[in-house]
N, C-alpha and C positions, 0 to 999 in steps of 0.2 A: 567522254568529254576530255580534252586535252587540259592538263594540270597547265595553273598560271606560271611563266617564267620566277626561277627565283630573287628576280630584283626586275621591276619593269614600272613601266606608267600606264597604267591601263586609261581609258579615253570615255571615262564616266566625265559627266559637268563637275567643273573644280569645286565649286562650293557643297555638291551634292556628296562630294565622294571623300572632301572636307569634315562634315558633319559625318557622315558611313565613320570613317577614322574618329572622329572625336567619341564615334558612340562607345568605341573600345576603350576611349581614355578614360569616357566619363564612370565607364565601369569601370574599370581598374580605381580609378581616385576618389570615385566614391565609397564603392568598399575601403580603400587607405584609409578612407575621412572618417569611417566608423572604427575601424581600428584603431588609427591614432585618439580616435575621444576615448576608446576604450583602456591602451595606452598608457594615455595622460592620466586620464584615471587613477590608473595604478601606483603611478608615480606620484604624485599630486597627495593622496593619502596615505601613501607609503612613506613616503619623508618627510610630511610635512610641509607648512609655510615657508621656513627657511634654510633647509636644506631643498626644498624644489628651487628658492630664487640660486641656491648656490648650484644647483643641477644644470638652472636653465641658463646662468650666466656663464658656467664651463661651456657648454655647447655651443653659445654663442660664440665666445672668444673663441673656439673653434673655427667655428663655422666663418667669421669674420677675414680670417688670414685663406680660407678655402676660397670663396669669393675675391678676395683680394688678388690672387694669383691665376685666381683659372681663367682659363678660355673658352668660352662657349662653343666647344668643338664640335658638339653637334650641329650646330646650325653651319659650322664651315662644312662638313661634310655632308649635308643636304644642297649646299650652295654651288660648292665645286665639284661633286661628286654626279651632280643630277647630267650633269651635259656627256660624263663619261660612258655615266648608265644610257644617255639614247644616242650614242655614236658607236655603243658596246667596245669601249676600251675599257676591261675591268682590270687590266693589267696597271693603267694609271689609276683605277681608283682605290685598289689594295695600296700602291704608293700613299695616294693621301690617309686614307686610314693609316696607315705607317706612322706617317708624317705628326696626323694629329693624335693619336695615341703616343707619340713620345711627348708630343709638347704637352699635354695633360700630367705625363710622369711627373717630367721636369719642375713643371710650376706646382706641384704638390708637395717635392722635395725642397721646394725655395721656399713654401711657405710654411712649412714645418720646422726650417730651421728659423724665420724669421720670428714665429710663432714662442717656439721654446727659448728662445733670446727676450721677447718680448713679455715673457713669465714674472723678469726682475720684478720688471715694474707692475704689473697689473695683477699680481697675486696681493703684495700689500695694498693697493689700492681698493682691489676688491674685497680685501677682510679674507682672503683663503690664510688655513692655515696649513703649517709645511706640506703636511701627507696629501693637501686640496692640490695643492700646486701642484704635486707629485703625480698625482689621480690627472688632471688635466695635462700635463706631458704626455703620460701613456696614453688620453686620450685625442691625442693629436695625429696621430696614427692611423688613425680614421679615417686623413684626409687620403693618405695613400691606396686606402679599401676604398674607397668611394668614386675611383674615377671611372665612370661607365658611360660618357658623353661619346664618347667617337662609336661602340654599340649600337648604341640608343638612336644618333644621327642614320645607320646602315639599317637601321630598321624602321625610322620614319621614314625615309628617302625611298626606301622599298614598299611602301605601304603596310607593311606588317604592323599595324598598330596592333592585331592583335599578339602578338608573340612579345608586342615592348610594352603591352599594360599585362600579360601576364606573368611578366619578368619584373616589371616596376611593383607590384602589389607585395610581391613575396618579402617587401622591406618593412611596412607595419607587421606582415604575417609574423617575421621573424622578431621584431622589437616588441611583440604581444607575448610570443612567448617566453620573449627573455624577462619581460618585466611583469609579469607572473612569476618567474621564478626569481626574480630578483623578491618582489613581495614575500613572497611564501617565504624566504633566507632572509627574510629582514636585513639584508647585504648594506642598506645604505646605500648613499651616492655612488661608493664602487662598485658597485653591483649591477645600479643602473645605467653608470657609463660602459661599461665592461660589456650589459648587453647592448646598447646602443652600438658599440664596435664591432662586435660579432654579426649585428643586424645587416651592418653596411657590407660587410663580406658575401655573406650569404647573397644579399642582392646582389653586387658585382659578379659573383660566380652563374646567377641565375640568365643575365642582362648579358654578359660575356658569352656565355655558355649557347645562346639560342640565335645569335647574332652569328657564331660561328658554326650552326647545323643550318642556319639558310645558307652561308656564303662557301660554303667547302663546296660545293657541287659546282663552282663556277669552273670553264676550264681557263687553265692558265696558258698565257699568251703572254711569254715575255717578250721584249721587244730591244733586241741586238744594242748594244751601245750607249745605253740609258743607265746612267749612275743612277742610286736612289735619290740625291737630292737635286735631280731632274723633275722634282715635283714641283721644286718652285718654278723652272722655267716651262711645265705644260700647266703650271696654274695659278697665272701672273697675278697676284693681287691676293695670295692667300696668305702670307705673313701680314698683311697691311691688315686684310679681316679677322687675322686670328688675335693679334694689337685690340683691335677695335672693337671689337664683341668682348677682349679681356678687360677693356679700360672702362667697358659699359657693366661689364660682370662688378668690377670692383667700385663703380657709381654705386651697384645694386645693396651692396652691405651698408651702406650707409643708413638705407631703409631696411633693412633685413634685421640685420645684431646687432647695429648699435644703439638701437632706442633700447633692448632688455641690456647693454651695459652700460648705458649712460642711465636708466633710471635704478640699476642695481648699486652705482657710482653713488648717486645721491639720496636713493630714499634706501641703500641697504637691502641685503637679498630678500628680506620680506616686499619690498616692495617691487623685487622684480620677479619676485613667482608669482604675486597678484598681475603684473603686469604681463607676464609669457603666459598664464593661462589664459586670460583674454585674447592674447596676440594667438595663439594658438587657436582656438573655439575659431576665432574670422576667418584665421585662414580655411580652416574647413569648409568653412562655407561658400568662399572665392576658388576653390580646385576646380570645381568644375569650367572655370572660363578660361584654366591655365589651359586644363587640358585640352579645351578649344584651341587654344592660340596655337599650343601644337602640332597638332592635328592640319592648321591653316599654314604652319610656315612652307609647307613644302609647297603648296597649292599656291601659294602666293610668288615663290621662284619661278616656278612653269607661266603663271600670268602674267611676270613681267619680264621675261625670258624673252629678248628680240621685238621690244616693245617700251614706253616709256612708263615709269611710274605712275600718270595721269591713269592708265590701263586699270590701274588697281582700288578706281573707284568704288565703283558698283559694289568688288567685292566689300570694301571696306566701309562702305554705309551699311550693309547689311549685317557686319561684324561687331559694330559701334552702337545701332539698335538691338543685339541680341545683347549683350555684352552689360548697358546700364537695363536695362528690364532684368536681367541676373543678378545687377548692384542693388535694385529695386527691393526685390523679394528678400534678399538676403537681411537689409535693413529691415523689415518690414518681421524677417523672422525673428529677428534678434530685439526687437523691439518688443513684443510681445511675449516671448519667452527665452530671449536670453537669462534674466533672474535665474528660473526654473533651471535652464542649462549647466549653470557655472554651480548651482548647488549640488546636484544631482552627478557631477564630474567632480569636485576638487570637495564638496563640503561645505561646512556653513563659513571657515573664515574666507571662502575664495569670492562667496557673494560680493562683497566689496566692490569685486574687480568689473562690475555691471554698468557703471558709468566711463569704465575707460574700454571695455568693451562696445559700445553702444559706439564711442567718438570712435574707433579704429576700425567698424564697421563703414561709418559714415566715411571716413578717408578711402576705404576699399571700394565702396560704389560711385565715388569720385573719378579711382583712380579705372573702375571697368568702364565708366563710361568711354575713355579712348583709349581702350587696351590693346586694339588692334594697331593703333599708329604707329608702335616701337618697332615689332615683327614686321610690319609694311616696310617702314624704311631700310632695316635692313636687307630685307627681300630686295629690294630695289637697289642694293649695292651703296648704298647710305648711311653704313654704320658710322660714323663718325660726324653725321647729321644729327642721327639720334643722340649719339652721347655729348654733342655741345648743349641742345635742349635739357637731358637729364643731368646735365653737370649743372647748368645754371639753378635749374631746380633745386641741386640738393644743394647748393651754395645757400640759397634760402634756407632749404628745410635746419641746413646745419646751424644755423643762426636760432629758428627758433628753438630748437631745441636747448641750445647752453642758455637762452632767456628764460624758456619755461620750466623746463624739468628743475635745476636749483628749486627753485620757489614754488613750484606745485606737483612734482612729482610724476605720477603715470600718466595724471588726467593731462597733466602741460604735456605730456610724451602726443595724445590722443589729438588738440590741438594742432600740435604741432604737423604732425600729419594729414590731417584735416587740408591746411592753408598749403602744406606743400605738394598735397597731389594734386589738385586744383590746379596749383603754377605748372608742374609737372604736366599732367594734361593740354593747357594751355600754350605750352611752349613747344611740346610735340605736332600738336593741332597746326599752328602756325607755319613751321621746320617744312611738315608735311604739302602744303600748300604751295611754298618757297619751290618745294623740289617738284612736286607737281605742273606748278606753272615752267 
């Protein structure tokens, strides 16, 4: 039997071949999902109440300026990269990989310095003390280990979900064992950031590494005349999207790390390690519809590929029904044994954290009911449809947030999420319609 090409669209039904891909995700993120509770675990009783809220609000702040500057490079380079893969010009699409791996550099080094700039203020704010402050500098560095999006995109766009869920997984594998060994040294916070850095490396070596054993067999076909920054003119509209999925990336921290540092702001790191271990536990639970949605962006370029967005109906009811039936059960698990959960991961002081677990669940099966709408519209060449929608949203969401959190803490953080996925939903739902008709 002739071995499949190494980058191609094979001509299975989209949604079938959709789901085939997400099965690889859903394993990869599921093993992550037991890893990171195992993880968390570690960490959680290894430091404590209040050195976890100080673990999880450095990570945050981290993770906040990462967001802030990046560009969802992978979804450019499934976007513009797919029409080179079926016209076989791999000569432009090694350009745009070019292209979007510098701009991921770039904006990792802008947000690193804006980051360690932004220390003054947000170390005393947060209560760090000197050596804290110091510990989250080195752990800013991170951002630089962590860029593996333009990879990641050359191996959804190729189908290869299985070579990018078993390059993705290797990132709890490696923060399991770091934070094992961090436990066993009683290292402290620097211990645990220390391995959290090392974790990101290893992954990026792993994601880099297998990205580059598909694409080396390609042959090369340069083509006479063509500077490298002939990428923007063979591929009119890719700074516009790489803008647009970045301004959408940087809407997304506003939901991501700033509810663990605006409730670390006001209720103090104990109440933002009660807060991240709940935030944590839901998320595990909602991976599996990520890894769907990724699985579906490529599937949804080729659908509406020489066709209008209306096209991407069908897919997208069927997306919208799997997706709140996932919200469903998840509430339903978390309702019943979240308590048991959050005991048996963090200890008796984390039980607490079981009513604002419960609400950050509820906002999650809110927001899977139309989880598919975002990835549609950008698929459809609409990123900047979706981020008026999710701007307006978090316009709200930011509102509730400086009302509730003051005066109630994690549980106002839970609320507040609640009402704002709901808008968020609703304002995509709409956007979607707008562009459809």
């Amino acid at each position: 039997m002739a071995a499949r090409p190494a980058l191609a669209i094979d001509d299975t039904p989209s949604f079938a071949r959709a789901l085939r891909n997400a099965t690889w995700l859903l394993g990869g993120k599921g093993a992550g999902g037991l890893l990171s509770l195992a993880y968390l675990a570690l960490a959680a009783r290894g430091l404590g109440l209040v050195e976890f809220g100080i673990f999880a609000t450095i990570q945050a702040y981290s993770q906040a300026f990462a967001n802030l500057v990046s560009f969802q490079s992978w979804q450019a380079v499934v976007r513009f990269g797919m029409p080179h893969i079926a016209s076989h010009r791999r000569t432009r699409l090694a350009r745009v990989l070019r292209f979007t791996a510098t701009a991921d550099l770039a904006a990792a080094s802008a947000g690193i310095l804006a980051a360690l700039g932004g220390l003054v203020w947000a170390g005393p704010a947060m209560g760090w003390a000197d050596d804290t402050q110091r510990l989250a500098g080195l752990f800013l560095l991170s951002l630089l280990l962590a860029q593996r999006g333009t990879p990641l995109g050359l191996l959804r766009m190729a189908g290869r979900f299985d070579h990018a869920a078993l390059a993705e997984v290797s990132l709890p594998v490696f923060r399991l064992i770091g934070a094992v060994i961090a436990y066993l040294s009683e290292g402290g916070v620097g211990a645990f950031l220390l391995a959290w850095m090392l974790a990101e490396a290893g992954c990026s070596l792993m994601v880099w590494g297998a990205a580059w054993l598909m694409f080396r067999g390609l042959p090369e076909t340069p083509e006479a005349g063509l500077a490298p920054w002939s990428v923007l003119v063979e591929n009119p509209g890719l700074l516009r999207f790489l803008f647009a999925t970045s301004a959408a990336a940087s809407v997304g921290l506003v939901w991501q790390q700033l509810p663990t540092l605006a409730v670390g702001l006001f209720s103090g790191p104990a109440g933002a390690g009660i807060y991240r271990l709940a935030a944590q536990l839901g998320t595990a639970l909602t991976k599996p519809v990520t890894a769907l949605a990724r699985a579906l962006f490529p599937e949804l370029v080729i659908a509406v590929r020489g066709g209008s967005p209306a096209a991407l109906r069908p897919m997208l009811a069927r997306i919208v029904g799997g997706t709140a039936a996932c919200g469903l059960i998840a509430l339903l698990a978390v309702a019943f044994a979240g308590k048991a959960a959050l005991g048996l991961i963090g200890g008796a002081p984390y039980v607490d954290a079981y009513p604002v677990l419960l609400l950050l669940t509820t906002a999650s099966a809110v927001t899977l009911a139309g989880f598919g709408l975002e990835p549609t519209l950008v698929a459809a060449g609409r990123p900047w449809t979706a981020f008026t929608a999710r701007s307006l949203a978090t316009g709200c969401y930011l509102g509730l947030i400086f009302a509730l959190v003051p005066r109630f803490g994690a549980e106002g953080m839970g609320w507040a999420a609640i009402v704002g996925s709901l808008l968020s939903t609703l304002f995509l739902h709409f956007a979607f319609l707008r562009v459809a008709r």
